[in-house]
C-alpha positions as CSV (number, residue, x, y, z in Angstrom):
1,X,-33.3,-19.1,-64.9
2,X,-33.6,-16.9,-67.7
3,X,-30.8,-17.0,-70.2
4,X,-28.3,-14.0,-70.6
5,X,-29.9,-12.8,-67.1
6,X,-27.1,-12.2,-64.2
7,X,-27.1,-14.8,-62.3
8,X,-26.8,-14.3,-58.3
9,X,-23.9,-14.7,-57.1
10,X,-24.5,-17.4,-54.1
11,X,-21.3,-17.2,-52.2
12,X,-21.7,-13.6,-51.9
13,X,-25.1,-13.7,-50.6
14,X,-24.1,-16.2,-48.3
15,X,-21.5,-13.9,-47.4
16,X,-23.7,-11.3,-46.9
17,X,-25.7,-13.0,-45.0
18,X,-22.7,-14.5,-42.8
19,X,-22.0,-11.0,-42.6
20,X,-25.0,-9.6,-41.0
21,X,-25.4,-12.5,-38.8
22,X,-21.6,-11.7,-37.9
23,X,-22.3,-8.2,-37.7
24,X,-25.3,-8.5,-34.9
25,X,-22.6,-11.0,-33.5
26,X,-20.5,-8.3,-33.3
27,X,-22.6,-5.7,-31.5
28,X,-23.6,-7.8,-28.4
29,X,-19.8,-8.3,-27.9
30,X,-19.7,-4.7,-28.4
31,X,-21.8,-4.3,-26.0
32,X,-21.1,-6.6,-23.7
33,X,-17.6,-5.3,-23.3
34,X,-18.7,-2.2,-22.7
35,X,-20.4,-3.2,-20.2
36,X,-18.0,-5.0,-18.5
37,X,-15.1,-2.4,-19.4
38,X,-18.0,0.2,-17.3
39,X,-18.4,-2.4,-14.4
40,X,-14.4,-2.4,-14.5
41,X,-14.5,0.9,-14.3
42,X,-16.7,0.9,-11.6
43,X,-15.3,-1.8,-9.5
44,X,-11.6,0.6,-10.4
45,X,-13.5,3.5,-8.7
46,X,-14.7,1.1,-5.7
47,X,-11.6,0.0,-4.8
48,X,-10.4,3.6,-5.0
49,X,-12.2,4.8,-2.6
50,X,-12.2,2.1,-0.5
51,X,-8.2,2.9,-0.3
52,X,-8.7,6.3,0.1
53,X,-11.3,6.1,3.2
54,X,-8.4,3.6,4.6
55,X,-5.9,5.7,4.1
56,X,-7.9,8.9,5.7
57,X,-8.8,6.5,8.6
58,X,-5.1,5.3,9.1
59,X,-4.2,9.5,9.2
60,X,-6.7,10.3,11.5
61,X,-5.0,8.1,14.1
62,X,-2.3,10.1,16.3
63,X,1.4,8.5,16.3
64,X,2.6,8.7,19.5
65,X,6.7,8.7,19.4
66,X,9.0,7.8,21.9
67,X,12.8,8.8,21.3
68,X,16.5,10.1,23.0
69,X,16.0,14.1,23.3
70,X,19.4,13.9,21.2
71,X,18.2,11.8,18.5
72,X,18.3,14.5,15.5
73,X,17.3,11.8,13.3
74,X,13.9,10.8,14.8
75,X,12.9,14.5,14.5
76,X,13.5,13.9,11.0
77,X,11.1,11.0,11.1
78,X,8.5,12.8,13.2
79,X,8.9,15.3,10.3
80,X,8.1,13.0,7.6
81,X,5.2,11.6,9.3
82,X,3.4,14.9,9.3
83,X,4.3,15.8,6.0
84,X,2.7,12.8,4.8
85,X,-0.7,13.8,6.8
86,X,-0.4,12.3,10.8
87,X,-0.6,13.4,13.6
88,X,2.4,13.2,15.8
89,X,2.7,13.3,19.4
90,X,6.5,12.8,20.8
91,X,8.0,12.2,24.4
92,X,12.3,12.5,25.5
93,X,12.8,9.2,27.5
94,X,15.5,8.0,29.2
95,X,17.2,5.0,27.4
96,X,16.3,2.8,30.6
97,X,12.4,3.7,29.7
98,X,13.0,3.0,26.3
99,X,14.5,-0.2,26.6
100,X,11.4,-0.6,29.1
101,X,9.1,0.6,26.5
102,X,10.8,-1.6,23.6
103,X,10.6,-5.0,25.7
104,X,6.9,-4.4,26.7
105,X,6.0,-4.1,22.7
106,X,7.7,-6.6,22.0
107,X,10.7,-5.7,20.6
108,X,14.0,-7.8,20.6
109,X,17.9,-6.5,19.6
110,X,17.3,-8.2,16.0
111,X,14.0,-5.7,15.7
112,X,14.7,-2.5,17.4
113,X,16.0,0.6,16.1
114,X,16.1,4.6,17.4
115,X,13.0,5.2,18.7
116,X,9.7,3.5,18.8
117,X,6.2,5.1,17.8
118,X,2.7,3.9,18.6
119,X,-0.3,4.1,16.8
120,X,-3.6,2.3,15.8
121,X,-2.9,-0.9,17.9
122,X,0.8,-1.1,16.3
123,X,4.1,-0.6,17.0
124,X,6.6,1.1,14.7
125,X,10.4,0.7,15.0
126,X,12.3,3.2,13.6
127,X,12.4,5.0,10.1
128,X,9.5,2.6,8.5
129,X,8.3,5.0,5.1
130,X,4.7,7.0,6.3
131,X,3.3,4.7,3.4
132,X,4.2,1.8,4.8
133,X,2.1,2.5,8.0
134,X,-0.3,3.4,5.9
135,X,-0.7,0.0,4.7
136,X,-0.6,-1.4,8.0
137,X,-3.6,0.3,9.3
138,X,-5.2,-0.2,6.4
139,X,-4.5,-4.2,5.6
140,X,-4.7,-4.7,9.9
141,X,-2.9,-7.9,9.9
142,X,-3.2,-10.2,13.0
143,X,1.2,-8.6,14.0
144,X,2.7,-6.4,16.8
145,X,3.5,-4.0,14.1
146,X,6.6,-3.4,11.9
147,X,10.4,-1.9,12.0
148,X,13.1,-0.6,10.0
149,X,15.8,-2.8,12.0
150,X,18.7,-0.4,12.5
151,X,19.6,2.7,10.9
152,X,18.8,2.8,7.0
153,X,20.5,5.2,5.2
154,X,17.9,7.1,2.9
155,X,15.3,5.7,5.0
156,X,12.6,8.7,5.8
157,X,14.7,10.7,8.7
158,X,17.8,9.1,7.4
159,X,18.7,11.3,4.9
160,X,22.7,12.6,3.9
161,X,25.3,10.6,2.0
162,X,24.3,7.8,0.3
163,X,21.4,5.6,0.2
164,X,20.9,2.0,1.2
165,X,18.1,-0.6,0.1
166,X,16.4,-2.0,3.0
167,X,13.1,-4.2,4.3
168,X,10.3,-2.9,6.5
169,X,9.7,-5.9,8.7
170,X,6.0,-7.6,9.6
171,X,6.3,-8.5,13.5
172,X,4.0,-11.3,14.1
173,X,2.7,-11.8,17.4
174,X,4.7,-14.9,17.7
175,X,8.0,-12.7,17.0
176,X,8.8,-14.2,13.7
177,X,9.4,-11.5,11.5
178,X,8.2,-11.5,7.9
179,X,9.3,-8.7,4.6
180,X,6.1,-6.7,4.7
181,X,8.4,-4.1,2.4
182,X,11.7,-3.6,0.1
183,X,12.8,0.2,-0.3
Protein backbone atom coordinates (compact mmCIF):
# COMPACT_ATOMS: atom_id res chain seq x y z
CA UNK A 1 0.00 0.00 0.00
CA UNK A 2 1.32 3.18 -0.95
CA UNK A 3 1.56 5.72 1.83
CA UNK A 4 -0.74 8.91 2.00
CA UNK A 5 -2.89 6.87 -0.77
CA UNK A 6 -6.77 6.33 0.26
CA UNK A 7 -7.13 3.31 1.46
CA UNK A 8 -10.40 1.15 0.46
CA UNK A 9 -12.66 1.17 2.57
CA UNK A 10 -13.38 -2.81 3.08
CA UNK A 11 -16.63 -2.76 4.91
CA UNK A 12 -18.12 -0.67 2.37
CA UNK A 13 -17.14 -2.85 -0.46
CA UNK A 14 -18.33 -5.67 1.26
CA UNK A 15 -21.36 -3.75 1.62
CA UNK A 16 -21.58 -3.05 -1.70
CA UNK A 17 -21.14 -6.18 -2.61
CA UNK A 18 -23.75 -7.56 0.12
CA UNK A 19 -25.74 -5.10 -1.62
CA UNK A 20 -25.80 -6.23 -5.08
CA UNK A 21 -25.95 -9.75 -4.15
CA UNK A 22 -29.09 -8.52 -1.94
CA UNK A 23 -30.30 -6.52 -4.72
CA UNK A 24 -30.49 -9.57 -7.42
CA UNK A 25 -31.97 -11.21 -4.19
CA UNK A 26 -34.39 -8.77 -4.33
CA UNK A 27 -35.59 -8.93 -7.86
CA UNK A 28 -36.45 -12.73 -8.02
CA UNK A 29 -38.76 -12.07 -5.03
CA UNK A 30 -39.92 -9.31 -6.99
CA UNK A 31 -40.56 -11.29 -9.44
CA UNK A 32 -41.75 -14.14 -7.98
CA UNK A 33 -44.49 -12.28 -6.22
CA UNK A 34 -45.60 -10.91 -9.11
CA UNK A 35 -46.07 -13.87 -10.37
CA UNK A 36 -47.84 -15.30 -7.88
CA UNK A 37 -49.90 -12.00 -7.12
CA UNK A 38 -50.84 -12.59 -11.37
CA UNK A 39 -51.66 -16.36 -10.65
CA UNK A 40 -53.81 -14.89 -7.63
CA UNK A 41 -55.29 -12.83 -9.86
CA UNK A 42 -56.00 -15.33 -12.12
CA UNK A 43 -57.24 -18.08 -9.89
CA UNK A 44 -59.58 -14.55 -8.36
CA UNK A 45 -60.94 -14.43 -11.94
CA UNK A 46 -61.42 -18.34 -12.09
CA UNK A 47 -63.34 -18.65 -9.29
CA UNK A 48 -65.42 -15.62 -10.56
CA UNK A 49 -66.59 -17.02 -13.23
CA UNK A 50 -67.02 -20.21 -11.97
CA UNK A 51 -69.73 -18.38 -9.56
CA UNK A 52 -71.09 -16.50 -12.09
CA UNK A 53 -71.87 -19.62 -14.66
CA UNK A 54 -73.36 -21.19 -11.26
CA UNK A 55 -75.29 -18.62 -10.56
CA UNK A 56 -76.69 -18.12 -14.44
CA UNK A 57 -77.29 -21.96 -14.26
CA UNK A 58 -79.27 -21.79 -10.86
CA UNK A 59 -81.54 -18.69 -12.79
CA UNK A 60 -82.15 -20.60 -15.67
CA UNK A 61 -84.07 -23.12 -13.69
CA UNK A 62 -87.93 -22.23 -13.40
CA UNK A 63 -89.36 -22.04 -9.62
CA UNK A 64 -92.43 -23.58 -9.52
CA UNK A 65 -94.64 -22.13 -6.47
CA UNK A 66 -97.34 -23.53 -4.70
CA UNK A 67 -99.45 -21.15 -2.36
CA UNK A 68 -103.27 -20.11 -0.70
CA UNK A 69 -104.84 -17.68 -3.63
CA UNK A 70 -105.06 -15.30 -0.48
CA UNK A 71 -101.59 -15.39 0.59
CA UNK A 72 -100.59 -11.54 -0.35
CA UNK A 73 -97.35 -12.31 1.05
CA UNK A 74 -96.19 -15.15 -1.26
CA UNK A 75 -96.95 -12.81 -4.22
CA UNK A 76 -94.47 -10.69 -2.52
CA UNK A 77 -91.98 -13.59 -2.53
CA UNK A 78 -92.84 -14.70 -6.16
CA UNK A 79 -91.92 -10.93 -6.73
CA UNK A 80 -88.56 -11.01 -5.29
CA UNK A 81 -87.67 -14.11 -6.98
CA UNK A 82 -88.07 -12.51 -10.36
CA UNK A 83 -86.55 -9.41 -9.48
CA UNK A 84 -83.52 -11.23 -8.61
CA UNK A 85 -83.49 -13.04 -12.21
CA UNK A 86 -85.94 -16.52 -11.99
CA UNK A 87 -88.26 -17.67 -13.47
CA UNK A 88 -91.50 -18.22 -11.63
CA UNK A 89 -94.28 -20.34 -12.26
CA UNK A 90 -97.23 -20.31 -9.48
CA UNK A 91 -100.40 -22.46 -8.74
CA UNK A 92 -103.72 -21.51 -5.92
CA UNK A 93 -104.03 -24.87 -4.00
CA UNK A 94 -106.32 -25.87 -1.66
CA UNK A 95 -104.75 -26.08 1.92
CA UNK A 96 -105.58 -30.02 1.83
CA UNK A 97 -103.18 -30.15 -1.41
CA UNK A 98 -100.78 -28.22 0.23
CA UNK A 99 -100.55 -30.09 3.26
CA UNK A 100 -100.48 -33.01 0.59
CA UNK A 101 -97.76 -31.38 -1.32
CA UNK A 102 -95.71 -30.30 2.02
CA UNK A 103 -95.68 -34.07 3.44
CA UNK A 104 -94.64 -35.61 0.03
CA UNK A 105 -91.41 -33.12 0.15
CA UNK A 106 -90.85 -33.73 3.11
CA UNK A 107 -91.84 -31.18 5.11
CA UNK A 108 -92.84 -31.41 8.92
CA UNK A 109 -94.76 -28.60 11.30
CA UNK A 110 -91.19 -27.56 12.72
CA UNK A 111 -90.06 -26.85 8.76
CA UNK A 112 -93.04 -25.55 6.98
CA UNK A 113 -94.09 -22.17 6.26
CA UNK A 114 -96.72 -20.23 3.60
CA UNK A 115 -96.22 -21.79 0.61
CA UNK A 116 -93.70 -24.16 -0.80
CA UNK A 117 -91.68 -23.65 -4.21
CA UNK A 118 -89.86 -26.18 -6.30
CA UNK A 119 -86.92 -25.93 -8.31
CA UNK A 120 -83.72 -27.66 -9.49
CA UNK A 121 -84.29 -30.99 -7.42
CA UNK A 122 -85.07 -28.75 -4.12
CA UNK A 123 -87.65 -27.75 -2.13
CA UNK A 124 -88.05 -24.21 -0.77
CA UNK A 125 -90.21 -23.37 2.28
CA UNK A 126 -91.30 -20.12 2.53
CA UNK A 127 -89.58 -16.56 2.22
CA UNK A 128 -85.79 -18.09 1.97
CA UNK A 129 -83.68 -14.76 0.36
CA UNK A 130 -83.31 -15.38 -3.83
CA UNK A 131 -79.48 -15.56 -2.87
CA UNK A 132 -79.92 -18.10 -0.70
CA UNK A 133 -81.31 -20.44 -3.46
CA UNK A 134 -78.79 -19.35 -5.37
CA UNK A 135 -76.27 -21.00 -3.26
CA UNK A 136 -78.19 -24.09 -3.08
CA UNK A 137 -78.12 -24.78 -6.70
CA UNK A 138 -74.92 -23.79 -6.95
CA UNK A 139 -73.11 -25.70 -3.72
CA UNK A 140 -75.94 -28.94 -4.67
CA UNK A 141 -75.58 -30.48 -1.29
CA UNK A 142 -76.80 -34.12 -0.82
CA UNK A 143 -80.56 -32.13 1.28
CA UNK A 144 -84.34 -32.00 0.36
CA UNK A 145 -83.80 -28.32 0.12
CA UNK A 146 -84.21 -25.42 2.60
CA UNK A 147 -86.98 -23.12 4.52
CA UNK A 148 -87.61 -20.00 6.31
CA UNK A 149 -89.66 -21.82 9.20
CA UNK A 150 -92.54 -19.56 9.78
CA UNK A 151 -93.16 -16.05 8.96
CA UNK A 152 -90.00 -13.81 9.23
CA UNK A 153 -90.57 -10.42 9.42
CA UNK A 154 -88.21 -8.52 6.85
CA UNK A 155 -87.79 -11.77 5.26
CA UNK A 156 -88.08 -11.20 1.20
CA UNK A 157 -92.12 -11.03 0.87
CA UNK A 158 -92.24 -10.13 4.46
CA UNK A 159 -91.87 -6.69 4.42
CA UNK A 160 -93.88 -3.86 6.82
CA UNK A 161 -93.17 -3.01 10.41
CA UNK A 162 -90.25 -4.15 11.84
CA UNK A 163 -87.63 -6.58 10.99
CA UNK A 164 -86.62 -9.77 12.63
CA UNK A 165 -83.17 -11.83 12.35
CA UNK A 166 -83.76 -15.22 11.29
CA UNK A 167 -81.99 -18.77 9.86
CA UNK A 168 -82.62 -20.25 6.39
CA UNK A 169 -82.56 -23.95 7.27
CA UNK A 170 -80.48 -26.98 5.32
CA UNK A 171 -83.09 -30.02 5.20
CA UNK A 172 -81.07 -33.03 5.01
CA UNK A 173 -82.61 -35.99 3.60
CA UNK A 174 -82.68 -37.60 6.94
CA UNK A 175 -84.82 -34.54 8.25
CA UNK A 176 -82.26 -33.07 10.56
CA UNK A 177 -82.11 -29.67 9.82
CA UNK A 178 -78.87 -27.68 9.81
CA UNK A 179 -78.26 -23.35 9.64
CA UNK A 180 -77.32 -23.09 5.95
CA UNK A 181 -78.03 -19.09 6.61
CA UNK A 182 -78.40 -16.05 9.36
CA UNK A 183 -80.24 -12.90 7.99
Amino acid sequence: MVEGAEQPDIFNVRGAIATRSNHGVGAAQDARRKMEDTMNWRQLLFSSAMVALSASAALAQTVEVFKDANCGCCGGWIAHMRENGFTVTAANVTPERMDEIKAKAGLTENTSSCHTAFVGGYFVEGHVPAQDVIRLLAERPDAMGVTAPGMPLGSPGMDGAGVEPYKVLLVLDSGRTEVFASH
